[in-house]
LOZAKE-942194 format. One record per atom (N, C-alpha, C): x, y, z. Coordinates in pm, whole numbers, plus 50000, padded with zeros to 5 digits. Layout:
N
XYZ ...
***
This chain:
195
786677070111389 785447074911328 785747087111244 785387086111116 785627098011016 784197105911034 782827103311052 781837108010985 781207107511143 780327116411164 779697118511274 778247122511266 777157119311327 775657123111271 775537132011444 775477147311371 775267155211457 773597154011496 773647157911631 771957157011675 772227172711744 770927181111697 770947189511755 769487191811866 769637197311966 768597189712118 767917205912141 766497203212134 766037216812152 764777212712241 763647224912249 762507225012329 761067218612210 761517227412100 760287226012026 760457211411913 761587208511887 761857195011823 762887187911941 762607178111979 763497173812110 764997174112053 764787165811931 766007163311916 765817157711715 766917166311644 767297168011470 768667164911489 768867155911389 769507148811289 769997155611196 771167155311151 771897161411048 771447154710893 770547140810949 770467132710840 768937141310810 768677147310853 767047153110840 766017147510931 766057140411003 764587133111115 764777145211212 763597143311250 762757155111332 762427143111461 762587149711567 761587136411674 760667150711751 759987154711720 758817162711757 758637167611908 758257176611981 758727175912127 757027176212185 756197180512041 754197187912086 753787173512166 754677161012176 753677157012261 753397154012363 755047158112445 755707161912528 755177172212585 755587180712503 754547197912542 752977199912617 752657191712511 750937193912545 750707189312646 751577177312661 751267169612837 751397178912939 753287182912950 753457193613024 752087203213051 751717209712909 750637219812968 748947214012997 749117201213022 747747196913043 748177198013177 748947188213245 749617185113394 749747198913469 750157209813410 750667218613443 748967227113508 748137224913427 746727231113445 746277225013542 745997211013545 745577201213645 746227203713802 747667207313767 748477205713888 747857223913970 747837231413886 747417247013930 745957244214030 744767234713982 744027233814005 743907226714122 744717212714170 744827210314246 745497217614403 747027224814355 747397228914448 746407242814498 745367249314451 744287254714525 743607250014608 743417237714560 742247229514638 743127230314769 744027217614788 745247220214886 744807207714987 743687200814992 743267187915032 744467173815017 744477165315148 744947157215130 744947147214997 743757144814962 743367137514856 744037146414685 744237158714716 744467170914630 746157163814631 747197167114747 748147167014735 748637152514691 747657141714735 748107128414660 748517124514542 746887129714487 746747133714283 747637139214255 748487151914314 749827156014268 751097150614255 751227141414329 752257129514329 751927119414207 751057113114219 750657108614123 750477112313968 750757124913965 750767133313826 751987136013771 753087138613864 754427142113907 754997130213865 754487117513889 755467105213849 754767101013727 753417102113675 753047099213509 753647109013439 753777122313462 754537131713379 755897128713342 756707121013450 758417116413468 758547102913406 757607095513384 757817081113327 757467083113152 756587094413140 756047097013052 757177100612906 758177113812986 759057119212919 760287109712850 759917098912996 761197091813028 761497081912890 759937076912885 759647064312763 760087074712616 760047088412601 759617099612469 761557096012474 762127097612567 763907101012541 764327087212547 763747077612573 764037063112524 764047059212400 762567061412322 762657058812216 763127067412110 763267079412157 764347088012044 765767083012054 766627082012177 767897076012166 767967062112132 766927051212127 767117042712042 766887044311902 766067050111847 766127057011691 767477057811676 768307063611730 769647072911697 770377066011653 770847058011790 771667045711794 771347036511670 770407028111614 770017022911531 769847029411427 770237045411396 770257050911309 772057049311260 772937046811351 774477053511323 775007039011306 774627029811420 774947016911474 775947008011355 775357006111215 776227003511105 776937008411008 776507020111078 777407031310910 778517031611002 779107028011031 780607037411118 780727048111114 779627056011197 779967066711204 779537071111368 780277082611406 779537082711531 778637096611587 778617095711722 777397108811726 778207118711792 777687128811765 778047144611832 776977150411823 777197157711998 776257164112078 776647176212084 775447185312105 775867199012223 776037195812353 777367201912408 777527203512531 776797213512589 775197209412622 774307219712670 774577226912868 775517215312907 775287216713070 775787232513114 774867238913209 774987253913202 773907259113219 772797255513063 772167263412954 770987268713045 770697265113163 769577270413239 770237284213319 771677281913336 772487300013369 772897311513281 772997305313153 773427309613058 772287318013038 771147311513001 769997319412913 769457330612939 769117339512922 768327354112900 767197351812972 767437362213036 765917365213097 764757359012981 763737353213017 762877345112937 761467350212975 760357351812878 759007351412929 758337339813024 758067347713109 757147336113228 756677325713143 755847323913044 754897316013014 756347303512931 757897306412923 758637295212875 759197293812973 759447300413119 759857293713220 760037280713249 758607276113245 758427266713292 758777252613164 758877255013033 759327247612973 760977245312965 761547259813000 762867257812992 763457248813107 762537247513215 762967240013347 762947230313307 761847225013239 761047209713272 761887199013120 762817213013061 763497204512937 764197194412990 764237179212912 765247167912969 766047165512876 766887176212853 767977173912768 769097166612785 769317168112942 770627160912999 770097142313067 768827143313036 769157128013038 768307121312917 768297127112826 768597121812666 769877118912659 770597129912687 772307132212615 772897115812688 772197112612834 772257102912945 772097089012838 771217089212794 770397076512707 771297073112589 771477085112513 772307080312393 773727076212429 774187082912566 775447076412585 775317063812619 774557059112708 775227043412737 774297038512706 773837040812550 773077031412434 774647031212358 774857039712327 776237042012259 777547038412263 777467031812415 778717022912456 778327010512401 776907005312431 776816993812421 776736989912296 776766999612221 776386996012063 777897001011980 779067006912113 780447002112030 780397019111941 779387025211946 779567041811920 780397051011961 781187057411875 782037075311932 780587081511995 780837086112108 780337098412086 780967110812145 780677123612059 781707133112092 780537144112137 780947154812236 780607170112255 781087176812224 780607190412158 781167196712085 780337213412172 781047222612128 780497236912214 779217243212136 778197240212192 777087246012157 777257265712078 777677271312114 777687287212066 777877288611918 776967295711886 776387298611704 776177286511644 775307275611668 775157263211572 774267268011502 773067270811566 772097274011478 772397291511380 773377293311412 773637309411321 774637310511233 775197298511248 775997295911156 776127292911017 776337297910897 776207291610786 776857280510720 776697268010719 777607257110652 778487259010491 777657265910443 778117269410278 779477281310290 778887291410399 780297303410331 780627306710490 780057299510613 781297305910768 780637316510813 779387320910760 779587332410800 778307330810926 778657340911003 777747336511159 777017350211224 775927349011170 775287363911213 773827362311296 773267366311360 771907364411427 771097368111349 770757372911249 770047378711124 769977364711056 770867355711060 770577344310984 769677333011024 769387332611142 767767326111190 766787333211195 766267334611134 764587344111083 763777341711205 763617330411212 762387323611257 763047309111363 762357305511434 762697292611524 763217280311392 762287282211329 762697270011206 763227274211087 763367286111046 764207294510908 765087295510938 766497290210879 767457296110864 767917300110701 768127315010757 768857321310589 769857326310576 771017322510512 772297330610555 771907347610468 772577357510597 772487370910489 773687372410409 774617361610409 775537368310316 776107357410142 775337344410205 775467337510061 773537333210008 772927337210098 771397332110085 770917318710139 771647308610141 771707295310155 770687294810231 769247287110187 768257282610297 768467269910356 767547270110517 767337256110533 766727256610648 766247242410687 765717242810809 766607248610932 766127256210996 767187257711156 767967250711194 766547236411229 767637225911334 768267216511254 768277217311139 769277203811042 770167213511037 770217228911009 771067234010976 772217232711135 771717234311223 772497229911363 772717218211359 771747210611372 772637192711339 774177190511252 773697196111118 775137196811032 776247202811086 775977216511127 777047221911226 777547213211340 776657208311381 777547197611493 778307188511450 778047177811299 778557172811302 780197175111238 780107189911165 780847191711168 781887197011215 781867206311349 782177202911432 783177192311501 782207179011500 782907171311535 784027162511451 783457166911374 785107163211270 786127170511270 786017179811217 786977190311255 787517193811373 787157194611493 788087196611636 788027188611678 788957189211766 789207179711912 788347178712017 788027170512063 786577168612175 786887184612269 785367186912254 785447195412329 785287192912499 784267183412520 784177181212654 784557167312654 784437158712700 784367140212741 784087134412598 785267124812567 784487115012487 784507103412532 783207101312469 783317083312538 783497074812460 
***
């Protein structure tokens, strides 16, 4: 495989494409914070009938996500499947020790992210469809500039701006991380497992 379509895997877009697709995460989100209200409300109550509905919320929330990272890793796959080319990932596993003290109110999104069984989906969609896929080390994708190397935290403005401060180069954030991955994966040697 010469050419690789980096995906870069976040909270607020699940998951960007180097090719430019967006797979959106708000509808994912909004569930989370509907469930999340419902579930507050119930565990007050604290009634048998209370703790049932919670089970029952607990497994529509998990089937829910489950079908959202299905049909994005089939997008993918059917995105790469004939170009010969293959996919590269962030090697995110860690990223819940790694991260910074966080505001309460993303706690609970940073938990409930299913990044590692997306990464799950596209792999053994990816066997079966005869795909590379490579991991590559997540650190400075998104701060990185593709045009001139240069890697500064000043160069993501915003969750979705990226501007380099030293050649200007705009672009979206997460394509601008997608591209970095895939290049990346051309350029080095697997960083973690390839399959």
């Amino acid at each position: 495989t010469k050419e690789f379509l980096g995906v870069d895997l976040g909270i607020v877009n699940i998951a960007t494409t180097s090719d430019g697709k967006e797979y959106s995460g708000a509808a994912v989100r909004g569930m989370r914070r509907r469930h999340a209200r419902l579930r507050k409300k119930l565990q007050k109550n604290g009634t048998k009938s209370a703790k049932r509905l919670l089970k029952k919320r607990r497994k529509k929330e998990q089937r829910f996500a489950r079908d959202v990272n299905h049909c994005i890793s089939k997008q993918i796959i059917s995105d790469v499947k004939d170009t010969q080319r293959g996919i590269a990932m962030e090697d995110l596993g860690g990223i819940r020790e790694r991260v910074k003290t966080v505001r309460k109110t993303q706690r609970r999104e940073l938990s409930s992210w299913a990044f590692y069984q997306l990464r799950q989906f596209i792999t053994y969609k990816a066997i079966l469809a005869g795909v590379e896929v490579q991991f590559v080390d997540p650190r400075n994708t998104s701060r990185t500039c593709p045009k001139c190397g240069n890697i500064d935290k000043k160069n993501r403005k915003t969750q979705s701006h990226f501007e380099c401060t030293c050649c200007g180069y705009v672009a979206n954030a997460d394509i601008n991380a997608a591209c970095n991955i895939a290049g990346r994966a051309v350029v080095n040697q697997p960083y973690a497992g390839v399959v």
